[in-house]
C-alpha positions as CSV (number, residue, x, y, z in Angstrom):
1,X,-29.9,13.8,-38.7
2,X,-31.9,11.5,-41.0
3,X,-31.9,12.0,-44.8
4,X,-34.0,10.2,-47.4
5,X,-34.2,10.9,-51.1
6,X,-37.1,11.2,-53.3
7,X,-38.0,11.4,-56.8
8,X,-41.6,13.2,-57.6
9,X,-42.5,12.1,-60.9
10,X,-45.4,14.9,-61.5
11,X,-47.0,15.3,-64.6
12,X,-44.8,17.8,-66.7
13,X,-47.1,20.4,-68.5
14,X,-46.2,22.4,-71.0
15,X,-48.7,25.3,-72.1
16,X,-46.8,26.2,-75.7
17,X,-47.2,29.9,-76.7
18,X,-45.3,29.4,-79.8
19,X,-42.0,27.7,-80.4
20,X,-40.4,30.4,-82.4
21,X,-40.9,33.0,-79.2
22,X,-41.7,31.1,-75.7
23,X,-42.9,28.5,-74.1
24,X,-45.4,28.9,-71.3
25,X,-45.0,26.5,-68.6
26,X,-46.8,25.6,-65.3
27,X,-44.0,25.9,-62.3
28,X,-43.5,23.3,-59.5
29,X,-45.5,22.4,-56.2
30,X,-45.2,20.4,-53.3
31,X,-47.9,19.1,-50.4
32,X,-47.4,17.3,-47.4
33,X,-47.8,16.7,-43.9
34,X,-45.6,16.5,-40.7
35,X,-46.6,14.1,-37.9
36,X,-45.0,12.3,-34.9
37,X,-44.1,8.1,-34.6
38,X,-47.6,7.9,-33.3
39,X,-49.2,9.2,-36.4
40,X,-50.6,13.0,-35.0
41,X,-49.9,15.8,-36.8
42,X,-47.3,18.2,-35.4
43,X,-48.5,22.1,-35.6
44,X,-45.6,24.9,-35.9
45,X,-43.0,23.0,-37.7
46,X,-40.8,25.2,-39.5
47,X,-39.9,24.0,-43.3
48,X,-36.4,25.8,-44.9
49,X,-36.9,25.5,-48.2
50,X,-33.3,25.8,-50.7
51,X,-33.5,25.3,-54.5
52,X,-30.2,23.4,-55.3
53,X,-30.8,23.5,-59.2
54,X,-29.5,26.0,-61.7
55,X,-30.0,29.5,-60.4
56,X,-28.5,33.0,-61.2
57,X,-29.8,33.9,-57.4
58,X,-30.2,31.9,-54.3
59,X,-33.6,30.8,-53.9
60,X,-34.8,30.2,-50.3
61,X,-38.1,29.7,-48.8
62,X,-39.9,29.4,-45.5
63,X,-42.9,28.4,-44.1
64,X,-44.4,26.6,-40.6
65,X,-46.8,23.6,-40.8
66,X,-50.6,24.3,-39.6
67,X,-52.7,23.0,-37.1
68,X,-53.1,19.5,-39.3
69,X,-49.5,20.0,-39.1
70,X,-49.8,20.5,-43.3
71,X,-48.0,22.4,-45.3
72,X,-48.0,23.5,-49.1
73,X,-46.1,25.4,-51.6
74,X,-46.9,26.6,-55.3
75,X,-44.9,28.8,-58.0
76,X,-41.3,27.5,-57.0
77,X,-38.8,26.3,-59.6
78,X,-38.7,22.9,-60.7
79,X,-35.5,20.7,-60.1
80,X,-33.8,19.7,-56.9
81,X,-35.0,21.3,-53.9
82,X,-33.5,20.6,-50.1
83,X,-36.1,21.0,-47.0
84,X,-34.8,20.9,-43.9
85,X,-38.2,20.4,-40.8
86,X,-37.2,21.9,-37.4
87,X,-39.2,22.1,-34.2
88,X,-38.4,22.3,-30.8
89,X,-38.6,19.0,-29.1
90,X,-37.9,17.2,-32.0
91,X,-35.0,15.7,-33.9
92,X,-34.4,17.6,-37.2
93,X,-35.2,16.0,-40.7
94,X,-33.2,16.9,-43.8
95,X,-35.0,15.9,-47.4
96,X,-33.9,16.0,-50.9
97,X,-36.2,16.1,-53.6
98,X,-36.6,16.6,-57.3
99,X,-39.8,18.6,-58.3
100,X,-41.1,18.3,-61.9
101,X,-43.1,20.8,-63.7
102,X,-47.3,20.8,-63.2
103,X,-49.3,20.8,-60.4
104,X,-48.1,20.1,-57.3
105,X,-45.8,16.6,-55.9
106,X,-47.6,14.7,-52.9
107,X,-44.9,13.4,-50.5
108,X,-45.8,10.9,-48.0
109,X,-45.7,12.0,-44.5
110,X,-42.4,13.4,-43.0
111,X,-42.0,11.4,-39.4
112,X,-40.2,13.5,-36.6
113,X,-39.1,12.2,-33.8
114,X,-38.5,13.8,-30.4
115,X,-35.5,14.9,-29.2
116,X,-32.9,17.5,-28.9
117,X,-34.2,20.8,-30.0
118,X,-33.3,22.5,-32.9
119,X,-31.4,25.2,-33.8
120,X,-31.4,26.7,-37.1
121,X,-30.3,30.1,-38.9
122,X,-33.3,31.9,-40.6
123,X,-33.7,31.3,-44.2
124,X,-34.0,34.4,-46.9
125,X,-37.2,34.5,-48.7
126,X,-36.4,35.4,-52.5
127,X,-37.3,38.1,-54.2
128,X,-40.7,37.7,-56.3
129,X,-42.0,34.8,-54.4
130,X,-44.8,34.7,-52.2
131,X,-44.7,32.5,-49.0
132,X,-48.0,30.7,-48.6
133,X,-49.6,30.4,-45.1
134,X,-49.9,27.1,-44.1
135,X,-54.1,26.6,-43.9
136,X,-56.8,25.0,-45.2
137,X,-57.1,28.0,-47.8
138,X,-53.9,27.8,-48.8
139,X,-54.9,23.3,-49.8
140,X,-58.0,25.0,-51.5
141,X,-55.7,27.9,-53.8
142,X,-53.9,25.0,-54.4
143,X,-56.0,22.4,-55.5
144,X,-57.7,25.2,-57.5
145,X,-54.6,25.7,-59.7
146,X,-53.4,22.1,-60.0
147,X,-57.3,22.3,-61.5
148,X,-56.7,25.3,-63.9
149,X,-53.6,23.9,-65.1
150,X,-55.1,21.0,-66.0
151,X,-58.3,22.7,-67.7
152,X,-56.1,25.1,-69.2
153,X,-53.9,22.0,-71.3
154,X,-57.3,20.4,-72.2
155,X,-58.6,23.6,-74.0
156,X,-61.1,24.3,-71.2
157,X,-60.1,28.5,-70.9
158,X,-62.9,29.6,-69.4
159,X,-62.5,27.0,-67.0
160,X,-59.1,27.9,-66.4
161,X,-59.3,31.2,-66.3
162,X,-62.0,31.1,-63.2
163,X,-60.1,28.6,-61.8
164,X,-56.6,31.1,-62.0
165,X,-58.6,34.2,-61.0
166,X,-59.8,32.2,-57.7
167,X,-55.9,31.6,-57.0
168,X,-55.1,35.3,-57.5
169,X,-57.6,36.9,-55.4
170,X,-56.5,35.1,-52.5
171,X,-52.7,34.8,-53.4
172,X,-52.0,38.1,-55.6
173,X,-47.9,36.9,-55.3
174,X,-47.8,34.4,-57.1
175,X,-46.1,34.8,-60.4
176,X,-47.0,31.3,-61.7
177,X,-51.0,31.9,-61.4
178,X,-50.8,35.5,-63.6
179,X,-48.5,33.3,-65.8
180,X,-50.4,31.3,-66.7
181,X,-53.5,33.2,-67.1
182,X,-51.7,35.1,-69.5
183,X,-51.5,32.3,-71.6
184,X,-55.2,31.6,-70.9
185,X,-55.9,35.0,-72.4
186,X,-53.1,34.5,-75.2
187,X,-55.3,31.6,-76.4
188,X,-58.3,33.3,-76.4
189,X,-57.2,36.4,-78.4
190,X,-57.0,38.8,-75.5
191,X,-53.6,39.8,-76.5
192,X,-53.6,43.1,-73.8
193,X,-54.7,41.0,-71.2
194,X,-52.0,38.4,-71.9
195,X,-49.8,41.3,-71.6
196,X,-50.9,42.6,-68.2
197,X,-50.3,39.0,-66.9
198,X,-47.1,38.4,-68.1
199,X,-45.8,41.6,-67.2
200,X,-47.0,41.0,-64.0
201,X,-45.5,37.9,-63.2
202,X,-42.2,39.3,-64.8
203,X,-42.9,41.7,-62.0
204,X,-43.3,39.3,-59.2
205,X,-40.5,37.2,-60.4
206,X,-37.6,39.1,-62.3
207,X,-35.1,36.4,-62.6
208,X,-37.1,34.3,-64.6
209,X,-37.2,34.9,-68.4
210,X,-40.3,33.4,-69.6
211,X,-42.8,36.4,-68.7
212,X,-40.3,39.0,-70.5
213,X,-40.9,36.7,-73.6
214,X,-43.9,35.8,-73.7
215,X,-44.9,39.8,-72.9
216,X,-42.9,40.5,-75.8
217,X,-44.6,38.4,-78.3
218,X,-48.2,39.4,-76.7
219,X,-46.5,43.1,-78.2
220,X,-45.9,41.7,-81.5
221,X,-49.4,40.0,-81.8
222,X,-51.3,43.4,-81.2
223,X,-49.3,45.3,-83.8
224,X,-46.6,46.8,-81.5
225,X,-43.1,45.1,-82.5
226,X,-41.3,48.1,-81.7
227,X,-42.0,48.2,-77.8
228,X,-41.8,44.8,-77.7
229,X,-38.1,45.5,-78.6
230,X,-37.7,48.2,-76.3
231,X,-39.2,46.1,-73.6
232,X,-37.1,43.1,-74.6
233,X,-33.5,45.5,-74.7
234,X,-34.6,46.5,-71.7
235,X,-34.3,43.8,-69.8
236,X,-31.0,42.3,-71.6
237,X,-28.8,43.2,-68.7
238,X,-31.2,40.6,-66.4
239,X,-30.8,37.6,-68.3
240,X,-27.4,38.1,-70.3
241,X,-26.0,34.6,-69.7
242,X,-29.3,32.8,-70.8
243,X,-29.7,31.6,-74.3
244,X,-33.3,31.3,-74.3
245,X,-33.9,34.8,-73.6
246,X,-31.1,36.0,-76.2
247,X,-32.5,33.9,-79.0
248,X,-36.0,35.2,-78.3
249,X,-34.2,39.0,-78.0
250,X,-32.3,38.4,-81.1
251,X,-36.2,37.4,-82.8
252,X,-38.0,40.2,-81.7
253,X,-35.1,43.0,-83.0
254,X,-35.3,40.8,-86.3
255,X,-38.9,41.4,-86.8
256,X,-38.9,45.3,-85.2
257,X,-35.8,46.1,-88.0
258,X,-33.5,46.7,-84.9
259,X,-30.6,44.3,-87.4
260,X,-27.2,45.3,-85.3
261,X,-29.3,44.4,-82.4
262,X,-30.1,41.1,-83.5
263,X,-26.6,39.8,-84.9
264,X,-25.5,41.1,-81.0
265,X,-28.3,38.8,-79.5
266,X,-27.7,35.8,-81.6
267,X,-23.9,36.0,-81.4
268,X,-25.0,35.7,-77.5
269,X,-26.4,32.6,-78.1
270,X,-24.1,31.4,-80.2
271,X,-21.6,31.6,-77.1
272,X,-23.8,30.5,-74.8
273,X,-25.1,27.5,-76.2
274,X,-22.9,26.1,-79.0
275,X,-25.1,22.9,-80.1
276,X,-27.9,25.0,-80.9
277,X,-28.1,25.8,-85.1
278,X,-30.8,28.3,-85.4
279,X,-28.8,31.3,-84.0
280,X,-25.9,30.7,-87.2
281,X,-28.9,30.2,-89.5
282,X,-30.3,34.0,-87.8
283,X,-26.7,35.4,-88.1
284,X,-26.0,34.5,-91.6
285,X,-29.0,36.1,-93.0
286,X,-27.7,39.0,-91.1
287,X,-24.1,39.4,-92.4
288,X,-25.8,38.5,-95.8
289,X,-27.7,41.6,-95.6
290,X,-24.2,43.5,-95.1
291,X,-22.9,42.1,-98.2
292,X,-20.4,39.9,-96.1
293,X,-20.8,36.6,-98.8
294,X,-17.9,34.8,-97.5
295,X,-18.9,34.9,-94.0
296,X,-22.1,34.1,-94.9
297,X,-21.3,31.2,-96.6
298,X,-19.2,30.1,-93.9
299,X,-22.2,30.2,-91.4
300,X,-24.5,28.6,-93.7
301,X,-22.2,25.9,-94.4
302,X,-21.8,25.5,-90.1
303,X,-25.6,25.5,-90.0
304,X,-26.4,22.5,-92.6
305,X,-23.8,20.6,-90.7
306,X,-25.2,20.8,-87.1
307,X,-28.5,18.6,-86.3
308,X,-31.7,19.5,-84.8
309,X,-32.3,22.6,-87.3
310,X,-35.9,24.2,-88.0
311,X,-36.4,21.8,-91.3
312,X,-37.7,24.8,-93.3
313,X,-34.8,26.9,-92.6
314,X,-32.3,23.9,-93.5
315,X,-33.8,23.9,-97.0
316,X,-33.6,27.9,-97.4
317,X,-30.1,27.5,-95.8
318,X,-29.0,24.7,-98.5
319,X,-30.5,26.6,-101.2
320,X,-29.0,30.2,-100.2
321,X,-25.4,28.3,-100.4
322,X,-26.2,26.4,-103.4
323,X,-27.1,30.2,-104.8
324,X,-24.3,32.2,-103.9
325,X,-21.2,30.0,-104.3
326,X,-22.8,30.3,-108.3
327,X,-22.5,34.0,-108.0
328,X,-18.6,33.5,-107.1
């Protein structure tokens, strides 16, 4: 079985909604085509898709080339991905590949060759992904986003927003395409229907985190801080080992007045991720609030020492230490 190993270099686009509550981001995609030594396409050739980066669930696809023996695939994680191509008649062909956020990675033809036939276990789709037919609509949905996308980062919304609402009528599954409307309507204002969207990729995709935040602060925007709490606690259990999630959890409590909730969230993150500051800076305004100077103090002091912290709460944390050791 041959293996080769490529590295797609696509353009990495990031749709900010706000770096103090999420960051909207297009998801990965690939296009190809399958032919034979001679150059013709090959029809029917079935594509096992299996995400080998960092994933709380297995992620699996599959799909079969169409009658230009093409093939494409939209809203999938980006990282390392490996595709295994399998027809009978025809030697399999095993490749490794690194997908990068934006748009969608052109790989240069996959050659089979003939031979023994194949024989390969079927592959699990995962939950909250939609499998794309391979077919000449599927090449048009897809060059319609990669356009959106790219409208969308150049400030052209309406543009983007056609564009995205072309994708979904013909592909309703795809999380990536209400995502990122959602953050079409985010920057126009429409804060309920940046809401709808998120919540519905959150509900095409549950195990990713983004939607839930970026529904959350869509909450907070149009006055309603305590559901976006609500909704936010509600979904803890999902993502309790993820940082970005926690910290964003941990900011929404803060700014509904759910405190014990908060200290919980950021003590998460804390654990989780160690090098980042902003969750000790969070935490000793907390324990502050509680009268707890000494630990206070001691968190403060851990803060100014780290690096990479929010510059305006490194001078509030500098001058909130300078204050209280007076007061001892």
């Amino acid at each position: 079985m041959k293996q080769r190993v490529i590295v797609i270099l696509a353009l990495a686009a990031g749709l900010a909604l706000g770096h103090d509550v999420a960051e909207a981001a297009p998801t990965a995609g690939i296009r190809g085509r399958v032919v034979d030594k001679a150059g013709k396409p090959i029809e029917g050739v079935k594509l096992d898709m299996e995400f080998k980066g960092e994933s709380r669930v297995k992620i699996t696809k599959s799909q079969l080339t169409d009658k230009k023996g093409g093939f494409v695939r939209m809203g999938i994680p980006d990282g390392s991905w490996k595709i295994t191509f399998t027809k009978e008649g025809y030697k399999p062909y095993v490749m490794e590949i690194y997908l990068s956020l934006g748009g969608f990675s052109e790989v240069e033809d996959v050659v089979l060759e003939e031979g023994a036939a194949a024989v390969t276990a079927p592959t699990e789709g995962a939950a909250g992904e939609t499998i794309l037919p391979a077919s000449e609509e599927a090449n048009k949905a897809g060059e319609a986003y990669t356009a959106a996308v790219e409208a969308a980062k150049a400030g052209r919304y309406d543009e983007a927003e056609a564009g995205l609402k072309s994708v979904i009528e013909k592909f309703p599954g795809v999380a990536s395409a209400h995502f990122n409307l959602g953050y079409v309507y985010r920057m126009k204002k429409d804060w309920k229907a940046a809401e709808a969207e998120f919540d519905k990729a959150a509900e095409l995709d549950p195990t990713k985190p983004d939607a839930y935040i970026a529904a959350a602060a869509m909450r907070e925007l149009d006055g309603r801080g305590g559901e976006a709490a609500e909704k936010m606690l509600a979904a803890a259990g999902l993502f309790e080992q993820d940082a970005k999630f926690q910290y964003a959890l941990g900011v929404t409590c803060v700014n509904s007045g759910k405190s014990p909730e908060a200290e919980a969230a950021f003590r998460r993150v804390m654990a989780l991720d160690p090098a980042n500051p902003e969750p000790y800076y969070q935490v000793a305004t907390l324990v502050l609030g509680q009268s707890k100077t000494p630990q206070a103090i001691e968190l403060l002091d851990k803060y100014i020492g780290m690096t990479g912290q929010d510059a305006t709460n490194l001078t509030t944390a500098r001058a909130l230490v300078e204050a209280l050791r007076k007061k001892k």
